[in-house]
Structures are given as structure tokens and as C-alpha cells.
PyMOL commands that place a pseudoatom at each C-alpha (Angstrom):
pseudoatom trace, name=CA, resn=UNK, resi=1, chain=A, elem=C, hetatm=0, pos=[0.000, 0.000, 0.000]
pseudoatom trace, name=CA, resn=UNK, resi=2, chain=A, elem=C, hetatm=0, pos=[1.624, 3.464, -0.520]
pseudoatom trace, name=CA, resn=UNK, resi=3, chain=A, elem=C, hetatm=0, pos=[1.465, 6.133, 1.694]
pseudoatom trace, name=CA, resn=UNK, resi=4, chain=A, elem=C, hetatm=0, pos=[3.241, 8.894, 3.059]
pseudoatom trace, name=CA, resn=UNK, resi=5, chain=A, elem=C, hetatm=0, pos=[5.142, 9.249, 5.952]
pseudoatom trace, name=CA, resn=UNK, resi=6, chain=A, elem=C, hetatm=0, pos=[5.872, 12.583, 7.904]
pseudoatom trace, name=CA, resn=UNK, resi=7, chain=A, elem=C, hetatm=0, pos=[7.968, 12.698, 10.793]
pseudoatom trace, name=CA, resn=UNK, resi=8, chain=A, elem=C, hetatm=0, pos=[7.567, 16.450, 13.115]
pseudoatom trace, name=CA, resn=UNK, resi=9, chain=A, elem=C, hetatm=0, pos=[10.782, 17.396, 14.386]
pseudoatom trace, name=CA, resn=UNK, resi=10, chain=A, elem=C, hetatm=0, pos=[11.351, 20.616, 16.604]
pseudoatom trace, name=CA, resn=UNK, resi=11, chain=A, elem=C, hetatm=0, pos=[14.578, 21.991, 17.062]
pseudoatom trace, name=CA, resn=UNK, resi=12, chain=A, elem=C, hetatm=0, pos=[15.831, 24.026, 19.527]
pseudoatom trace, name=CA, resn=UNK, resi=13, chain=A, elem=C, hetatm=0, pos=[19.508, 25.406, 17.369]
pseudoatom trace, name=CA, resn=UNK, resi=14, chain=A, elem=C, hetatm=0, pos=[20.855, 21.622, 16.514]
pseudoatom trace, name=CA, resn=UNK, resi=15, chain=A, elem=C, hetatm=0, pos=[18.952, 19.773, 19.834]
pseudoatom trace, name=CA, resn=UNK, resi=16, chain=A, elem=C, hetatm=0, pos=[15.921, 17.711, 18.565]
pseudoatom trace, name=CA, resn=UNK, resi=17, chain=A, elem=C, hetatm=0, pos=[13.691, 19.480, 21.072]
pseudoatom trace, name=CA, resn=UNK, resi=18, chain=A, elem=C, hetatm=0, pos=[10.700, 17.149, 20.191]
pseudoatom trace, name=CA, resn=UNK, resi=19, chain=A, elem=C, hetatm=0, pos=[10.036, 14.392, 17.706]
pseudoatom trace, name=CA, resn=UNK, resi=20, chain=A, elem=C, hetatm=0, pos=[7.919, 11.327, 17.844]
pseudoatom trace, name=CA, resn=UNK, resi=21, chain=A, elem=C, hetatm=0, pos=[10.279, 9.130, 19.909]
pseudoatom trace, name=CA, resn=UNK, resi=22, chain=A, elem=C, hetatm=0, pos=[10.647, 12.238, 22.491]
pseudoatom trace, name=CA, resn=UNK, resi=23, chain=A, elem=C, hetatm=0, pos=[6.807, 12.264, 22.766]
pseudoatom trace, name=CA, resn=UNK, resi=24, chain=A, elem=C, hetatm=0, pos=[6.430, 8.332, 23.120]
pseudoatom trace, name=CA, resn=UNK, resi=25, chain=A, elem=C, hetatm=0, pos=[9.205, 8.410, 25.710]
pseudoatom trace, name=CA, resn=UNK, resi=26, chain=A, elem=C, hetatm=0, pos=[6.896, 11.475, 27.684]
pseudoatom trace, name=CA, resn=UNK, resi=27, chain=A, elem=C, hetatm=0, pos=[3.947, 9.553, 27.058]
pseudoatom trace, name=CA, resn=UNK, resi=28, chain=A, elem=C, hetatm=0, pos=[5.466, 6.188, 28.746]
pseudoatom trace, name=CA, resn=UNK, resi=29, chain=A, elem=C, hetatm=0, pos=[6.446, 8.616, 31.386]
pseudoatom trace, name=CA, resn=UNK, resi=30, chain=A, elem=C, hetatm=0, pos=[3.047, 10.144, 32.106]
pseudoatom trace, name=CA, resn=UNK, resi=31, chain=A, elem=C, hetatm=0, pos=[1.694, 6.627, 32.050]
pseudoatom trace, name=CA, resn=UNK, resi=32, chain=A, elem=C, hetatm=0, pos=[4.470, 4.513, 33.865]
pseudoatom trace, name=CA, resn=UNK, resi=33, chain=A, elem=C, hetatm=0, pos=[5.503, 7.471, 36.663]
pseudoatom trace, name=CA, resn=UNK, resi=34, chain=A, elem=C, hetatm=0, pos=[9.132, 7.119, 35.940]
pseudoatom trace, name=CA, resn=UNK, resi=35, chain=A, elem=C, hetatm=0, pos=[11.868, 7.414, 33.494]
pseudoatom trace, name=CA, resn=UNK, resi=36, chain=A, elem=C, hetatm=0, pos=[13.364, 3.437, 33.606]
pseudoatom trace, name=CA, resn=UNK, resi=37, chain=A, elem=C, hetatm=0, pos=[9.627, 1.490, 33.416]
pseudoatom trace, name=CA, resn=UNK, resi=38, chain=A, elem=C, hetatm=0, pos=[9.130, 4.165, 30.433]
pseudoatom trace, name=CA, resn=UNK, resi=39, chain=A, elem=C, hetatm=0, pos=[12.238, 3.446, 28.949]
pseudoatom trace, name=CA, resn=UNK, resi=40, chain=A, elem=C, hetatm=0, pos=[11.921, -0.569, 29.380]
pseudoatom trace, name=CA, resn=UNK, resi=41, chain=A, elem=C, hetatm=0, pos=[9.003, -0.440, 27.803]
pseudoatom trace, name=CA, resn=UNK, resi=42, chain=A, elem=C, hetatm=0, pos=[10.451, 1.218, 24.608]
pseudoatom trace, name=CA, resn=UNK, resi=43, chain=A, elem=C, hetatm=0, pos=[13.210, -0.860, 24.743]
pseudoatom trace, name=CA, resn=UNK, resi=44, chain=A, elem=C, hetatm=0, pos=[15.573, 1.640, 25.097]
pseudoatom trace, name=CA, resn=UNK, resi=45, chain=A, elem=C, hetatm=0, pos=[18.508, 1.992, 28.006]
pseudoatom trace, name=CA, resn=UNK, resi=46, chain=A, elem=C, hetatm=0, pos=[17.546, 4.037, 31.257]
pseudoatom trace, name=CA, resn=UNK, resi=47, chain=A, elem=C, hetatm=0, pos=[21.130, 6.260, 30.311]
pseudoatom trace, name=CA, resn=UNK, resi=48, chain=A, elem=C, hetatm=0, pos=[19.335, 6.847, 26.765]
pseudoatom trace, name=CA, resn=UNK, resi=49, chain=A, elem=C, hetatm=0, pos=[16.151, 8.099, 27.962]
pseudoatom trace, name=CA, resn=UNK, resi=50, chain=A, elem=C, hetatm=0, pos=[17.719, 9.974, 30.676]
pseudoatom trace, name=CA, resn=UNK, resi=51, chain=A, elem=C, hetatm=0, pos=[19.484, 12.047, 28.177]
pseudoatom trace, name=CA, resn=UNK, resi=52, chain=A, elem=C, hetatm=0, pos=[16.665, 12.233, 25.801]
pseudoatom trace, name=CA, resn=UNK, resi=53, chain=A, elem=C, hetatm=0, pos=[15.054, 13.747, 28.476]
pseudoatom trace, name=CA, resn=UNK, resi=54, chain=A, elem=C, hetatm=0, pos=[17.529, 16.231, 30.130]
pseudoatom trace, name=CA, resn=UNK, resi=55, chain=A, elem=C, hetatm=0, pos=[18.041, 17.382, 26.339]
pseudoatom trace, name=CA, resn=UNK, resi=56, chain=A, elem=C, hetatm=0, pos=[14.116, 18.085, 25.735]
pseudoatom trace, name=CA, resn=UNK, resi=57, chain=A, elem=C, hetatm=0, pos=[13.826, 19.933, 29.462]
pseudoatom trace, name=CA, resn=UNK, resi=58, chain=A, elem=C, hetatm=0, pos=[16.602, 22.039, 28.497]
pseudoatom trace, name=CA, resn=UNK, resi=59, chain=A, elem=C, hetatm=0, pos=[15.380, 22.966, 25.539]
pseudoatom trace, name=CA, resn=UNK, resi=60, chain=A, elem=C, hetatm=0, pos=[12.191, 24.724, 26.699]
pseudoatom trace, name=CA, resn=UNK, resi=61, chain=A, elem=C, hetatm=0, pos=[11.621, 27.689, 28.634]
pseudoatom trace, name=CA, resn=UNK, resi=62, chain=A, elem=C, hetatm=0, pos=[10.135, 25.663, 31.209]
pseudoatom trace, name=CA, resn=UNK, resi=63, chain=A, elem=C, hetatm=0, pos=[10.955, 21.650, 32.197]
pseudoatom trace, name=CA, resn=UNK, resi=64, chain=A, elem=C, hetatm=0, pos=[8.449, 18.960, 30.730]
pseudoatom trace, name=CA, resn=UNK, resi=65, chain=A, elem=C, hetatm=0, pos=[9.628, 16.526, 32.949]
pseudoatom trace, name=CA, resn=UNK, resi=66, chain=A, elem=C, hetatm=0, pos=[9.730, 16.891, 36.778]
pseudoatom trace, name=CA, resn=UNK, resi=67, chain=A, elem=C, hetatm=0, pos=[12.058, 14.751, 38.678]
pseudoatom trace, name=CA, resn=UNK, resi=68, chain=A, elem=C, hetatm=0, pos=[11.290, 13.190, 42.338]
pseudoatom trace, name=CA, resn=UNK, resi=69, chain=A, elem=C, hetatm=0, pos=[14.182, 11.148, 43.452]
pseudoatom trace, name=CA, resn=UNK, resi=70, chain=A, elem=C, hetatm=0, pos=[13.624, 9.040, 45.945]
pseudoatom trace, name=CA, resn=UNK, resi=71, chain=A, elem=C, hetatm=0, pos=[9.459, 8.914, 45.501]
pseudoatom trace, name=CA, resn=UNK, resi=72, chain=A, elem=C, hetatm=0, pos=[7.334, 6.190, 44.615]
pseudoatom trace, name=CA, resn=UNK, resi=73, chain=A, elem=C, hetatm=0, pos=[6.666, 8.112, 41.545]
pseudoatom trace, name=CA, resn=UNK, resi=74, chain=A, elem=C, hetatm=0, pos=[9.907, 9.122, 40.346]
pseudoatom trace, name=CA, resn=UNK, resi=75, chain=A, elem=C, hetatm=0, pos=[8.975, 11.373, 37.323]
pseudoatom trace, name=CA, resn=UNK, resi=76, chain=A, elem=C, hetatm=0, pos=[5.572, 12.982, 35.943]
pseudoatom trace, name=CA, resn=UNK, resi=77, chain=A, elem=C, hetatm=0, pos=[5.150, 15.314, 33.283]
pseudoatom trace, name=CA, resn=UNK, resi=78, chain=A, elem=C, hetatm=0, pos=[4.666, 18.639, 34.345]
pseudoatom trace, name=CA, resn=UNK, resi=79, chain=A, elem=C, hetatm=0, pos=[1.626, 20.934, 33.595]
pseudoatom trace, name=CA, resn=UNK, resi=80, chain=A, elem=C, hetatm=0, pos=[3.854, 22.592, 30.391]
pseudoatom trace, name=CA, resn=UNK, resi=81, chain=A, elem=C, hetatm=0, pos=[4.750, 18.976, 29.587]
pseudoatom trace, name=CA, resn=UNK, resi=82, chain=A, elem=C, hetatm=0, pos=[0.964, 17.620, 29.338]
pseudoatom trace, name=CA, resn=UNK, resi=83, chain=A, elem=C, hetatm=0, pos=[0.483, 20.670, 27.235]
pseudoatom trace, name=CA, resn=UNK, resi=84, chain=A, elem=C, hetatm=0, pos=[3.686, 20.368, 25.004]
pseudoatom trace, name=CA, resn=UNK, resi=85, chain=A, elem=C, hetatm=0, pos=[2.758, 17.000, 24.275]
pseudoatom trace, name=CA, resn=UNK, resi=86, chain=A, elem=C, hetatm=0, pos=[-0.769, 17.585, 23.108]
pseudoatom trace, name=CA, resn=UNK, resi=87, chain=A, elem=C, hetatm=0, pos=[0.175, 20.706, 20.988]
pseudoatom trace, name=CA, resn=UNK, resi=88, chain=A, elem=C, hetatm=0, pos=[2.715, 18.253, 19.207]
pseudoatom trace, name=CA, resn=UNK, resi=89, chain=A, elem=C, hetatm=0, pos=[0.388, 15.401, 18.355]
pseudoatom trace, name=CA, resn=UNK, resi=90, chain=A, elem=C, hetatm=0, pos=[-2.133, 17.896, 17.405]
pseudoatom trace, name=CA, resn=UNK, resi=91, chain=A, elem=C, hetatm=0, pos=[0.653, 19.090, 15.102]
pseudoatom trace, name=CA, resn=UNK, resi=92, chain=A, elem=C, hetatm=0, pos=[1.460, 15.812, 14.075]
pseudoatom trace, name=CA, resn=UNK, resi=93, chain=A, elem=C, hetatm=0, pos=[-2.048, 14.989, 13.250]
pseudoatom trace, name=CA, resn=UNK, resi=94, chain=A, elem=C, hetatm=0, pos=[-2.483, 18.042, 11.226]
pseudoatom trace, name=CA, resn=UNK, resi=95, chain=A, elem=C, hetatm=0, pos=[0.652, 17.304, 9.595]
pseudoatom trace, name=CA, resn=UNK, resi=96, chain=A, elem=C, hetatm=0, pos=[-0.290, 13.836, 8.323]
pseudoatom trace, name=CA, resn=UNK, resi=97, chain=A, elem=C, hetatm=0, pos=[-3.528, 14.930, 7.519]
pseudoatom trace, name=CA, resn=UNK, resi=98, chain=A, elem=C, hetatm=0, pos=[-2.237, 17.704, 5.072]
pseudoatom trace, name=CA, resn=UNK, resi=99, chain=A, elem=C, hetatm=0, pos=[0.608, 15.664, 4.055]
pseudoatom trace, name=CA, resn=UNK, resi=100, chain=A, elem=C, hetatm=0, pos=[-2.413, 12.716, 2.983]
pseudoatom trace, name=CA, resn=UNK, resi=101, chain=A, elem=C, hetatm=0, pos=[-3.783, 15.368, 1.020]
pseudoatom trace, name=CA, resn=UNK, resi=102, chain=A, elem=C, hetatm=0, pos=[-0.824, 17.220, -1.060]
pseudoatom trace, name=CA, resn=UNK, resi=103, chain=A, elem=C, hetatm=0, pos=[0.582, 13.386, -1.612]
pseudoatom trace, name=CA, resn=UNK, resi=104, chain=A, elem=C, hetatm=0, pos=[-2.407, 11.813, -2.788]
pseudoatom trace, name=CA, resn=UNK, resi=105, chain=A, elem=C, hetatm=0, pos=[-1.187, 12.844, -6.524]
pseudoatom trace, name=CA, resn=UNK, resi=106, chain=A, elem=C, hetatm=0, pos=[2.126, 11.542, -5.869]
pseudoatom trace, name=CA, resn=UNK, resi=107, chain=A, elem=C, hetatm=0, pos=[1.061, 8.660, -4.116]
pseudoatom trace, name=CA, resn=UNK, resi=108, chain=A, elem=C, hetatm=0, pos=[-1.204, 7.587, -7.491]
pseudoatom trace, name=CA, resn=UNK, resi=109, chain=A, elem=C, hetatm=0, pos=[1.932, 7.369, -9.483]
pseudoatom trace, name=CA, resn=UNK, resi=110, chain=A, elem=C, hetatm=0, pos=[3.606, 4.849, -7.530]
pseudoatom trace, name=CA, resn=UNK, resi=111, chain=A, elem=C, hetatm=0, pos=[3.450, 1.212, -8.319]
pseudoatom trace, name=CA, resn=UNK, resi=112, chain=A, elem=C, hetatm=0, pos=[1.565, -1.073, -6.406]
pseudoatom trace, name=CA, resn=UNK, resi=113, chain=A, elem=C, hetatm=0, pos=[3.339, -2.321, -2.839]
pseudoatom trace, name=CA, resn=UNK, resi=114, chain=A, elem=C, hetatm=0, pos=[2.265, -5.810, -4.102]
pseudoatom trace, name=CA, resn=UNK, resi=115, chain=A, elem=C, hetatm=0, pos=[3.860, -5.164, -7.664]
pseudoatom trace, name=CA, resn=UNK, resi=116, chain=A, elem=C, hetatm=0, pos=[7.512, -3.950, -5.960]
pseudoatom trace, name=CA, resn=UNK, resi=117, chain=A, elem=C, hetatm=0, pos=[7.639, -6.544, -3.477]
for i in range(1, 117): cmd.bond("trace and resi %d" % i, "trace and resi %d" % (i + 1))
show_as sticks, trace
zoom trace
């Protein structure tokens, strides 16, 4: 089947800011209450998320991410991160929805998936 695929990036100078695996890792955050379950279950390292997130936090004006060492809960996302995060699948959904619509030419002229396979 063809499609299109468009991938949101911000960036803060060269820093990825935000961009879809940023957002998963917040989401996993928001759901899981800490950096390492949210990381496990993206398969990634706890040292990798760790720096994806100290990279996103210093990129905005204010943190996305608050911190609580010690705590049951050892990270939530912070009032500015819950709203970050919706802007930027709102953006992403807006995004894929214009991108749907400007490719649909392009995406005629392609062979069938079946046809390249």
C-alpha cells in the first residue's frame, strides 16, 4: 500500500527538542511514573532516555519533565509537559492529515506495494 510518511521534528539550534520518539518516551512517562519502566518499555537503556530527556527539558523555557528522586513516583510530566505534548500530536495529526492530502497525486503514481515486493 503506498502512503506517506511525515515525521515532526522541533529543534531548539541543533537539539531535537521534540520528535515522535521524544513524545512516546513522555507519554510512557506520564503513564508509567518514571523514566526506567518508560524506557523498558520502549526498549531503550535508562542512560538513553535519561538524556533524551535532560536534552528536551533544556530545551524549553520551562521543564516537561519533573524529577522526584527518591518517591514512589519518580517522574511525571509537568503541567507545560501535558500541554507540550498535546500541541505536538495535534501538530502531528495536522501534519499527516495535510501531508495525505498534497501526496495523494504523488502517491497515485507509484506502483503497487504488491507489484515492488
Amino acid at each position: 500500500m503506498a502512503r506517506i510518511k511525515i515525521k515532526a521534528q522541533l529543534l531548539a539550534g541543533e537539539v531535537i527538542a521534540l520528535g515522535p520518539g521524544k513524545a512516546d518516551l513522555l507519554e510512557g512517562i506520564a503513564r508509567e511514573g518514571s523514566i526506567s519502566a518508560a524506557a523498558r518499555a520502549m526498549g531503550l537503556s535508562y542512560r538513553r532516555a535519561w538524556l533524551m530527556i535532560d536534552a528536551t527539558n533544556r530545551a524549553f523555557a520551562a521543564p516537561l519533565v519533573a524529577l522526584h528522586p527518591g518517591a514512589r513516583i519518580g517522574a511525571t510530566l509537568t503541567e507545560e509537559g501535558h500541554a507540550v505534548l498535546g500541541e505536538f500530536r495535534a501538530l502531528e495529526a495536522a501534519l499527516a492529515a495535510a501531508g495525505e492530502r498534497h501526496a495523494a497525486p504523488l502517491l497515485a503514481r507509484l506502483r503497487r506495494a504488491a507489484e515492488t515486493d
